[in-house]
C-alpha positions as CSV (number, residue, x, y, z in Angstrom):
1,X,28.0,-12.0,-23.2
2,X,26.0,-11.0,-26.1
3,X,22.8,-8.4,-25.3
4,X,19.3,-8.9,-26.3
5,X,16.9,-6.8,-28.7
6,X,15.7,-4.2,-26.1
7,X,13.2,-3.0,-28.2
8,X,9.8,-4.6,-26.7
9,X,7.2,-6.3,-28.7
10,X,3.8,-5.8,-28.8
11,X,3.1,-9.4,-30.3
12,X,4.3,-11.9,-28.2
13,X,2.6,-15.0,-27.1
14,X,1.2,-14.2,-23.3
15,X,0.8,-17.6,-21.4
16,X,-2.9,-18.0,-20.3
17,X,-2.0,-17.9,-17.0
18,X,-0.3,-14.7,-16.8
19,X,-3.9,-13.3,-18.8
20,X,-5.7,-14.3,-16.2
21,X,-4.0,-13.2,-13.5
22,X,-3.7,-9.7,-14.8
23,X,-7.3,-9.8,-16.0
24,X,-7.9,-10.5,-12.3
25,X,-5.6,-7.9,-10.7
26,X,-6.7,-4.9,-13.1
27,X,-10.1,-5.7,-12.4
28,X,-10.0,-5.9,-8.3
29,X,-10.3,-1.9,-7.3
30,X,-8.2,-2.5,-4.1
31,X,-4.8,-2.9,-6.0
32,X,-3.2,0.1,-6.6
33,X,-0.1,-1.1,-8.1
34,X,1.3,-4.1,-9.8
35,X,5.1,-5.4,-10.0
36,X,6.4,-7.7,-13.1
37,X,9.7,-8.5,-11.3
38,X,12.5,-10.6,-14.0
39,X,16.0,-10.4,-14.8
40,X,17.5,-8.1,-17.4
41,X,15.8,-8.2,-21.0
42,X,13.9,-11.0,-19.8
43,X,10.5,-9.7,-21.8
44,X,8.4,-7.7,-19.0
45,X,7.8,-5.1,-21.3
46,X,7.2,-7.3,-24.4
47,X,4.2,-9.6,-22.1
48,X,3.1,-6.1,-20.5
49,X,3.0,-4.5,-24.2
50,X,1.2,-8.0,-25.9
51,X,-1.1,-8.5,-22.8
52,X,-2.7,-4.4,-23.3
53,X,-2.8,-5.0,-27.0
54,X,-4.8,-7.7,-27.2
55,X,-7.2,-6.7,-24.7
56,X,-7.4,-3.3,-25.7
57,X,-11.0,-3.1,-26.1
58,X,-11.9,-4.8,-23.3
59,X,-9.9,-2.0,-21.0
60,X,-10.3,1.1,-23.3
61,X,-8.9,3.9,-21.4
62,X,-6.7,2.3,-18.4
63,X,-4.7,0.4,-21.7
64,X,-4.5,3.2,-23.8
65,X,-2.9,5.3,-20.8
66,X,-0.4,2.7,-19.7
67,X,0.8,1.7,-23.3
68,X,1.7,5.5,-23.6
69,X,3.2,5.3,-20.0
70,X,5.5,2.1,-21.4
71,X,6.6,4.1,-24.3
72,X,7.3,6.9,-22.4
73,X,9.2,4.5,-20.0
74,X,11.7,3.3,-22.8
75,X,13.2,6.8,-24.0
């Protein structure tokens, strides 16, 4: 069985619906913590990476930090 690219993306198409729901779970103060739960080099990282990207201005300093926590993540 052949192996995917594990080397995320930071350009990937997010689905609306995922947007949303992580606009609305980053912006509730009572979560704490959120799990993105998929198989093997399904593209968590790649939506997580794409997602912070394009809403980087919107979420300044909370995006900057975990964009550096996903890259640290990866080595």
């Amino acid at each position: 069985m052949k192996q995917g690219n594990l080397n995320a993306k930071d350009d990937a198409y997010v689905p609306l619906i995922y947007s949303q729901k992580l606009d609305e779970l980053i912006s509730d103060p009572n979560i704490k913590n959120i799990a993105v739960t998929a198989p093997y080099d399904s593209g968590k990282t790649t939506i997580l990476k794409s997602y912070f990207k394009k809403r980087e201005l919107r979420y300044k300093l909370g995006i900057r930090y975990t964009n550096h926590l996903i890259i640290l993540l990866q080595i």
